[in-house]
C-alpha positions as CSV (number, residue, x, y, z in Angstrom):
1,X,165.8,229.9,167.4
2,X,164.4,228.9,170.9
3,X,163.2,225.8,169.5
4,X,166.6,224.5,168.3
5,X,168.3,225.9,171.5
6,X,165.5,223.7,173.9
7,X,166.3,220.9,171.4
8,X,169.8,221.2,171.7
9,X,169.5,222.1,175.6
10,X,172.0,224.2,175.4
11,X,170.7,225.0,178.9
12,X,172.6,222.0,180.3
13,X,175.9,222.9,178.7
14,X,177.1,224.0,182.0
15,X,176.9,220.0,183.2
16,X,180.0,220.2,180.5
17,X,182.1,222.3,182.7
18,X,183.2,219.7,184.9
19,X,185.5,219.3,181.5
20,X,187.8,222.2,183.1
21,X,187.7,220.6,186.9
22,X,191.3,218.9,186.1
23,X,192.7,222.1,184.6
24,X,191.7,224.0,187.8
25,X,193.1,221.7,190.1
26,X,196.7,220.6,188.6
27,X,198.2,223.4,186.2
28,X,194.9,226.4,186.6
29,X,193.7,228.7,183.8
30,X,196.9,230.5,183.7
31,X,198.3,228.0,181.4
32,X,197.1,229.2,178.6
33,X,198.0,225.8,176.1
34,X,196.0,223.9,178.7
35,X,193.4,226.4,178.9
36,X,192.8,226.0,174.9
37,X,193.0,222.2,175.2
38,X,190.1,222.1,177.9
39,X,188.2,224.3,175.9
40,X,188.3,221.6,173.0
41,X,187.1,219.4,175.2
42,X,184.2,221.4,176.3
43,X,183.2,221.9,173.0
44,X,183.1,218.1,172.0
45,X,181.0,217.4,174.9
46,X,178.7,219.9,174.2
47,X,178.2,218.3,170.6
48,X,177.8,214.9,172.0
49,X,175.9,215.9,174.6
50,X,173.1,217.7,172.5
51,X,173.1,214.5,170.1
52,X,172.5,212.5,172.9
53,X,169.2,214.5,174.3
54,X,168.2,214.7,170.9
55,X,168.4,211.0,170.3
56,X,166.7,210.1,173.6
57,X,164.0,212.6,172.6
58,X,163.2,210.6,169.2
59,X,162.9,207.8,170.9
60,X,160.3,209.1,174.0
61,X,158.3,211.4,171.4
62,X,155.4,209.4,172.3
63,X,155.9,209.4,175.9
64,X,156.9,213.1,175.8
65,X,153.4,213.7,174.2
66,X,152.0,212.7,177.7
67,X,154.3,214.5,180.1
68,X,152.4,217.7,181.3
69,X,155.9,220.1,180.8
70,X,157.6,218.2,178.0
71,X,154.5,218.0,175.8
72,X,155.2,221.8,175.3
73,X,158.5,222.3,176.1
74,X,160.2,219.4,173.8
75,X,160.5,220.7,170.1
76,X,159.6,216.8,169.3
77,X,157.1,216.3,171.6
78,X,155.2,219.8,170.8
79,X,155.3,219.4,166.7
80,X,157.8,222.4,166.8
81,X,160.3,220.3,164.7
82,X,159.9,217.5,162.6
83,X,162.1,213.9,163.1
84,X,163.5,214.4,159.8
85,X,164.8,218.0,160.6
86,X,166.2,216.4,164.2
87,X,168.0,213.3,162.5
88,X,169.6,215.7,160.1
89,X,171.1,218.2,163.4
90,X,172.3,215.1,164.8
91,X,174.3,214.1,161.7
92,X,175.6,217.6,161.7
93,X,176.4,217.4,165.2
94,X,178.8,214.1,164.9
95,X,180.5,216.0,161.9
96,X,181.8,218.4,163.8
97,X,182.5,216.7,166.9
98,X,184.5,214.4,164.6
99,X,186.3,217.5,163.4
100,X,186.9,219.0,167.3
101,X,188.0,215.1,168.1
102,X,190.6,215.1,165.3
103,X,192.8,217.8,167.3
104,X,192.7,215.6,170.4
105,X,192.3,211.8,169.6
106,X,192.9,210.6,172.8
107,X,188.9,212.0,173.6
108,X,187.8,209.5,170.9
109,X,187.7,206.3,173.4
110,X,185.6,208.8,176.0
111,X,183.0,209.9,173.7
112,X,182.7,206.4,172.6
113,X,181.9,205.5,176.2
114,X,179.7,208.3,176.9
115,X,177.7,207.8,173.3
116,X,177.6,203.7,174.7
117,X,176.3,204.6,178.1
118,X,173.7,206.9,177.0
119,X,172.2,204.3,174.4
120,X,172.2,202.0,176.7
121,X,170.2,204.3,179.1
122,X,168.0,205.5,176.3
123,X,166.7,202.1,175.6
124,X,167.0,199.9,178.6
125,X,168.6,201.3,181.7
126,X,166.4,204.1,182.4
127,X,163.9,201.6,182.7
128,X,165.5,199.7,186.0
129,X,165.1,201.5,189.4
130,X,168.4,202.7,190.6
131,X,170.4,201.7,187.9
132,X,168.9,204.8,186.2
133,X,170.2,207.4,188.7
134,X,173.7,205.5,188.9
135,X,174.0,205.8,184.6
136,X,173.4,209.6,184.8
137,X,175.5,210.1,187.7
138,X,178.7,208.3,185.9
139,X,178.3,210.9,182.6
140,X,179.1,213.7,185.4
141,X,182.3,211.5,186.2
142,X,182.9,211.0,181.9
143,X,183.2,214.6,181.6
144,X,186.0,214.6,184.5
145,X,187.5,212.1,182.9
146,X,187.4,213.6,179.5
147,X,189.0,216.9,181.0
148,X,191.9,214.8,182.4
149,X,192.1,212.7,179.1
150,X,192.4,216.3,177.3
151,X,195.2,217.6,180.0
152,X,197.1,213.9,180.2
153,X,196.5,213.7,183.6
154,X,195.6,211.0,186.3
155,X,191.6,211.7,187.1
156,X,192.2,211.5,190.9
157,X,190.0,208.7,193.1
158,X,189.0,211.5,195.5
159,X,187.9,213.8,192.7
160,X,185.8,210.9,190.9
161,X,184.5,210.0,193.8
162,X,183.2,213.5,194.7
163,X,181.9,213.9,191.7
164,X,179.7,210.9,191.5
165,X,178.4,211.6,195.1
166,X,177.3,215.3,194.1
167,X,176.0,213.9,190.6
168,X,173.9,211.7,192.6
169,X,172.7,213.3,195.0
170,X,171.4,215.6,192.1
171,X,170.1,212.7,189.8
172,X,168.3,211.3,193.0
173,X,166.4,215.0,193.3
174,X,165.0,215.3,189.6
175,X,163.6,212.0,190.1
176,X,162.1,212.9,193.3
177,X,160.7,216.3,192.0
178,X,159.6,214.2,188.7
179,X,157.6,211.6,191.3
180,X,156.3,214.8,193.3
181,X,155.1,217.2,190.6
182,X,154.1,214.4,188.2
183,X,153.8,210.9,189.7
184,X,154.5,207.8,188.1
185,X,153.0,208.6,184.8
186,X,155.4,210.9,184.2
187,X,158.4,207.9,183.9
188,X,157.7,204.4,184.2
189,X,160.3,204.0,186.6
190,X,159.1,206.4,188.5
191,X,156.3,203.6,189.6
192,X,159.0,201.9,191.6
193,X,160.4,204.8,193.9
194,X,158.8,206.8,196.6
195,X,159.5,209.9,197.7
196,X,160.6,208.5,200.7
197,X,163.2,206.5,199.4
198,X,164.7,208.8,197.2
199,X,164.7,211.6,199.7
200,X,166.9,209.3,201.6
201,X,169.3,209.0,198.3
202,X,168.9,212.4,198.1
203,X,170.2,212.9,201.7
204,X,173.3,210.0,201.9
205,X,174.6,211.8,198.4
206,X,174.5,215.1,199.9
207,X,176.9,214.2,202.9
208,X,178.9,211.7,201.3
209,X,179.8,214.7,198.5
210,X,180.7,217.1,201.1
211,X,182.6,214.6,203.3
212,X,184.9,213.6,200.1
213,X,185.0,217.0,198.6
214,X,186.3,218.3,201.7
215,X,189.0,215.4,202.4
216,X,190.0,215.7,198.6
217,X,190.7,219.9,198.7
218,X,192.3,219.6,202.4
219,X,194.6,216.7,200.8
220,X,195.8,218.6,197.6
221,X,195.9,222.4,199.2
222,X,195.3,224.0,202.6
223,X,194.0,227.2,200.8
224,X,191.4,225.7,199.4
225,X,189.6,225.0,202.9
226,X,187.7,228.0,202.2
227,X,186.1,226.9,199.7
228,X,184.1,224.2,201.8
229,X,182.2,226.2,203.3
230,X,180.6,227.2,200.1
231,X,180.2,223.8,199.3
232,X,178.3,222.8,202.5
233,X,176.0,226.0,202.0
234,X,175.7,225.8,198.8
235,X,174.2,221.6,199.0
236,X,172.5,222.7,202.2
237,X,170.5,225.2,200.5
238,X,170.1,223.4,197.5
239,X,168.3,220.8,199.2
240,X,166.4,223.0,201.1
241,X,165.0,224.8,198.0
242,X,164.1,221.7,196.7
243,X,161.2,221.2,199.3
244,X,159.2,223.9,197.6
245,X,156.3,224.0,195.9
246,X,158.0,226.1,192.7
247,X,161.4,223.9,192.8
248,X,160.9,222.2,189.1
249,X,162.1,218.7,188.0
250,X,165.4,220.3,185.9
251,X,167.9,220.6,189.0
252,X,170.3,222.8,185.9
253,X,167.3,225.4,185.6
254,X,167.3,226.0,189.2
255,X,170.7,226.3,189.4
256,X,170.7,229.1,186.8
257,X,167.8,230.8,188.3
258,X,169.0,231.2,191.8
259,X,171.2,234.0,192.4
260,X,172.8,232.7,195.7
261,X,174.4,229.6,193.8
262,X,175.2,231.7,190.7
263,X,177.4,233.8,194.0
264,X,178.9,230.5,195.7
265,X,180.0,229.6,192.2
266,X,181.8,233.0,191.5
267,X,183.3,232.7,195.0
268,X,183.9,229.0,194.6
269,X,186.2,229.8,191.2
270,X,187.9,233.0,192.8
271,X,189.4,231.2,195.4
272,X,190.6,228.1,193.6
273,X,192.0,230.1,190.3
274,X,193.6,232.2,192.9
275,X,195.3,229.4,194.7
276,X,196.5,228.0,191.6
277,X,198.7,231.3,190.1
């Protein structure tokens, strides 16, 4: 089973959260038709998401081979699974998320954009420095989007723009950690970055996603002040952890893994469920 759930990265699902953002901050989790409607959404971008990572890691097997972590982590890469046996999961995997879309059509355009955007990442755009970080850093704002799609609601400039910010500045990180743990064998994009530069990304993200998250909450609802707070510690430390020597390349892991952001986040959802009922 571990192989299928590393294939599947079922790890990352909580990227797919972001579905639920628009619920929390219009109509809240006590609408329970809304609730269930999110949830469908979540679900589909689960699906999609796992074909995607599984169709980007058909087409770096060979490069995957070479990668010190992947080599051993990646089903593909490690001879775990065969490419038949993936092709066949990601078959299975549109079949269903066909079946989730059916119940909510208006998701089809999204998924179409965020299957597009990802092929178009797989085989060209992760190739072109900057452009990279920028294409994973608009799937964060896709699954906004898709959440306010689900809900019929307007995806708010603020919010969007708050999002991208925080999805860059952790985009900018993993490719920073990549350059530092790996160096630029690791990705050949990596060969035109330096840690330097992207520690500056890293840095301009960082305050522009505070600065916008904190205008956007003050503008929609005083009680949610104290959540910013949170959000300053929570980048803060974030980035400060990231200057250590056991601060891996897969920004989601240490997320998990650290039990101070696993307590923002509790805090984070207490306050802004609660200001919602």
């Amino acid at each position: 089973m571990k192989k299928f759930y590393q294939l599947l990265r079922v790890n990352h699902y909580i990227k797919n959260f972001l579905v639920f953002a628009p619920l929390l901050f219009t109509s809240g989790v006590n609408n329970t038709d809304n609730l269930i409607i999110s949830f469908q959404a979540f679900l589909i971008f689960c699906l999609i998401a796992s074909t995607v990572y599984i169709i980007n890691d058909i087409f770096d097997i060979k490069l995957d081979r070479k990668h010190p972590r992947k080599k051993k982590n990646r089903p593909l890469a490690s001879g775990k699974l065969s490419l038949t046996h993936a092709k066949f999961i990601v078959i299975i995997l549109i079949f269903f998320s066909l079946i989730l879309i059916n119940f909510n059509r208006e998701l089809l355009n999204v998924t179409i954009y965020y299957l597009l955007i990802n092929f178009l990442y797989t085989i060209y755009l992760k190739k072109v420095p900057l452009v990279d970080i920028f294409t994973l850093s608009s799937n964060y704002i896709l699954r906004v989007y898709a959440g306010c799609v689900a809900l019929s609601v307007d995806l708010s400039n603020w919010m969007a723009v708050t999002v991208f910010c925080g999805a860059l500045f952790i985009s900018a990180l993993k490719r920073k950690q990549e350059l530092f743990l790996y160096g630029h064998t690791s990705r050949k994009v990596l060969k035109y970055y330096s840690l330097n530069g992207l520690k500056k990304i890293v840095d301009i993200s960082a305050i522009l996603s505070i600065i916008f998250y904190s205008l956007y909450v003050i503008s929609i609802n005083d009680k949610l002040f104290l959540t910013i707070p949170l959000i300053i510690y929570g980048v803060i430390r974030y980035n400060y952890l990231s200057d250590g020597k056991n601060f891996s390349d897969s920004p989601v892991d240490e997320i998990i893994k650290d039990r101070q952001n696993i307590l923002i986040i509790i805090i984070w959802l207490f306050i802004i469920i609660n200001s919602t009922i």
